[in-house]
C-alpha positions as CSV (number, residue, x, y, z in Angstrom):
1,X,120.1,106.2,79.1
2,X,122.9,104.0,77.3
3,X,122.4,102.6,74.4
4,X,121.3,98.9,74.5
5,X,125.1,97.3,73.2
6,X,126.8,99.6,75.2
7,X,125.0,99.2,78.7
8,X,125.6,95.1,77.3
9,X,129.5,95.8,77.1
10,X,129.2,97.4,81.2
11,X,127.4,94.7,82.1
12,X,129.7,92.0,80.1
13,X,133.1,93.2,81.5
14,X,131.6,93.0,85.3
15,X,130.2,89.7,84.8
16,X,127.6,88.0,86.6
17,X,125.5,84.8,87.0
18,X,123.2,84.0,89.5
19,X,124.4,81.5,92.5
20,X,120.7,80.5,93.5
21,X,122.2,81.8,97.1
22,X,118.7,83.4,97.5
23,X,120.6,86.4,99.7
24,X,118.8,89.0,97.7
25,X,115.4,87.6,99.2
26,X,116.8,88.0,102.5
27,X,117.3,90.8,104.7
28,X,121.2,90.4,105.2
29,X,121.7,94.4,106.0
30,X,119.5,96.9,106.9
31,X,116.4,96.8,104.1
32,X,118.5,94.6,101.6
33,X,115.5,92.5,100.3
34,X,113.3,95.5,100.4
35,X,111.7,95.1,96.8
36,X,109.7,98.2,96.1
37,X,106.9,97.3,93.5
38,X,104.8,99.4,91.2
39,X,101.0,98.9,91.0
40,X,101.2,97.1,87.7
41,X,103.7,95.0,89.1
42,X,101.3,94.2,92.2
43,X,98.3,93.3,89.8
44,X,100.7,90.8,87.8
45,X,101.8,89.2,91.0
46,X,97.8,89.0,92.4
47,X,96.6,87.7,89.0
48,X,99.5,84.8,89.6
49,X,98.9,84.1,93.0
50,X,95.4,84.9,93.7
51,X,96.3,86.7,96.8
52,X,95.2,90.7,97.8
53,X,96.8,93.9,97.5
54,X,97.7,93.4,100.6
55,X,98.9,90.5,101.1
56,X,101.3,90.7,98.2
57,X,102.6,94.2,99.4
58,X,103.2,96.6,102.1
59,X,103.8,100.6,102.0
60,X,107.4,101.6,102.0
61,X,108.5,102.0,105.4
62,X,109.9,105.5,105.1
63,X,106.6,108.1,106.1
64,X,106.9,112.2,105.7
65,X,105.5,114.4,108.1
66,X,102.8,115.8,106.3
67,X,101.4,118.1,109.1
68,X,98.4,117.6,111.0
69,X,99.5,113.9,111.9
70,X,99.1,113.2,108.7
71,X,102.4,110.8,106.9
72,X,103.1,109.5,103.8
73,X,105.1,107.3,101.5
74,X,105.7,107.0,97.6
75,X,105.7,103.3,97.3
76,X,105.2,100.0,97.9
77,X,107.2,97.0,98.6
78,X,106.4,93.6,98.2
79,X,106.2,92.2,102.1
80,X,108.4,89.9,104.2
81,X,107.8,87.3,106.4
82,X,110.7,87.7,108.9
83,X,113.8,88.1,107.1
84,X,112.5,86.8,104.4
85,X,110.5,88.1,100.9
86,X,107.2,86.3,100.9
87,X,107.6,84.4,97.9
88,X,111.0,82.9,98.7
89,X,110.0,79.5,99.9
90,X,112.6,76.4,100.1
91,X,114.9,78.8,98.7
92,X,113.0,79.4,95.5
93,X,111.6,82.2,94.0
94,X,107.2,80.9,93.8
95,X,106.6,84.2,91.7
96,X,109.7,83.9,89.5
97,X,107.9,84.2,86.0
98,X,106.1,87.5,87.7
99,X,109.0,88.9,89.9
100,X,109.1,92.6,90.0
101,X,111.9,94.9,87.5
102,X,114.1,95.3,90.6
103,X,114.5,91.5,90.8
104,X,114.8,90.6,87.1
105,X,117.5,92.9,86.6
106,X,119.4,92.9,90.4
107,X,122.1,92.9,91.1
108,X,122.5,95.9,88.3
109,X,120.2,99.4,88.1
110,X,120.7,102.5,86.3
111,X,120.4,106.0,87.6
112,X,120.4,108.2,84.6
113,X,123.4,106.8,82.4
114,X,125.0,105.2,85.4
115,X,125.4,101.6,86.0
116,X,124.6,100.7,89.4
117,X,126.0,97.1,91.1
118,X,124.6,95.8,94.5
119,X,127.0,93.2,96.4
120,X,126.2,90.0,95.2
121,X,128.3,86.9,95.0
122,X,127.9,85.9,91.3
123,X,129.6,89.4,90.3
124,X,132.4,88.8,88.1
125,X,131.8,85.3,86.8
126,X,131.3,85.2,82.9
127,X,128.2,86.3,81.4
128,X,127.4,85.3,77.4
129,X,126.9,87.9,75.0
130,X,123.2,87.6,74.9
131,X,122.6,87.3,78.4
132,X,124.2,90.3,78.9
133,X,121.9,92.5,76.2
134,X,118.5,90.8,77.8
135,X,119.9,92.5,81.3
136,X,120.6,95.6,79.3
137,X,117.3,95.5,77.3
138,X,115.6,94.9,80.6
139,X,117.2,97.8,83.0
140,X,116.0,99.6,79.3
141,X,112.5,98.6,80.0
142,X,112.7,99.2,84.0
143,X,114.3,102.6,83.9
144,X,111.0,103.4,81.3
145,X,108.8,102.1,83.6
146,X,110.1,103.3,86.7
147,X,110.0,107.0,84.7
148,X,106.4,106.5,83.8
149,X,105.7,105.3,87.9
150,X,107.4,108.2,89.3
151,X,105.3,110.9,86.5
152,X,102.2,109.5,87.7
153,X,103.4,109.3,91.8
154,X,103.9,113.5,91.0
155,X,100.4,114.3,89.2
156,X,98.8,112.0,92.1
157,X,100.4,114.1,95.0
158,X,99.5,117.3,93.7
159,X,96.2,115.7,93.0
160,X,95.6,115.2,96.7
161,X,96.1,115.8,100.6
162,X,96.6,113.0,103.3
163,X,93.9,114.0,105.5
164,X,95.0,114.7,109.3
165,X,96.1,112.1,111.5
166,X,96.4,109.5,108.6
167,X,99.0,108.1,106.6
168,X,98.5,106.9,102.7
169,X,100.9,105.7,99.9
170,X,100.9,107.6,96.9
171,X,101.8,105.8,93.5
172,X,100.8,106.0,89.9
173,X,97.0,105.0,90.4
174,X,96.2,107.7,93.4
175,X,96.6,108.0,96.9
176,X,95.0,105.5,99.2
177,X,94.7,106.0,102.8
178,X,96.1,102.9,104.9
179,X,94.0,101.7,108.1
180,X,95.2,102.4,111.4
């Protein structure tokens, strides 16, 4: 991973502020808005809301063939409603103090020491100096916890089997088998 001032200087000479277009909530291409979540993240966004596990999120919607009719995912994502995420209402963010990593620090993600940029209109307008470490300190602080996630998604899966003819998500807390 970068160091904090140098993933600050990347991030700085793009440039980006936030339009409030609210096109990252929306599906514009195929799975553009889908925002996977990790269990932590999900129990931050229930103790805000008050709502379920599953009414906050919904399994990735990529299965493996796991043999035996069994199928299975390593993630969640928090659900739509159409088009849109479910907590994009009047084209504001109701979760915004609790949004997930992904949202915090889109349109930018690292893989490894790469800086990754999604398409989004406010690329390339000015971004101050401080503005630009918080997004660096914060991909800092996603990339560790994403890390952490995907440790635990591999000790549950070796953990456990999908039994036949069901499908389950695997993530950092177990496997749980979905209904239906």
């Amino acid at each position: 991973m970068p160091a904090i001032d140098e993933l600050a200087e990347r991030i700085t000479s793009i440039g980006f502020r936030c339009t409030g277009c609210s096109e990252c909530c929306r599906r514009v291409a195929d799975d553009s808005n889908l925002v996977i979540v990790s269990p932590p993240e999900i129990r931050a966004i229930m103790a805000a809301t008050g709502m379920t596990w599953d009414e906050t999120a919904e399994p990735y919607p990529e299965f493996i063939d796991g043999g035996d009719g069994a199928r299975y995912t390593f993630a969640w994502c928090i659900r739509r409603r159409g088009n849109t995420c479910i907590f994009l209402v009047d084209g504001r963010c109701t979760i915004y103090a609790h949004r997930p990593w992904i949202c915090r620090t889109y349109p930018f993600m690292l893989d490894g020491d790469a800086l990754l940029v999604s398409e989004c209109r406010g690329l390339g307008a000015p971004i101050p100096e401080e503005e630009a470490r918080d997004m660096a300190r914060a991909l800092a602080e996603r990339s560790r916890a994403e890390a952490v996630e995907e440790a635990g998604i591999r000790r549950r899966f070796a953990e456990a089997a999908v039994p036949k003819g069901r499908r389950a998500v695997f993530d950092s807390e177990g496997m749980k088998v979905l209904d239906g």
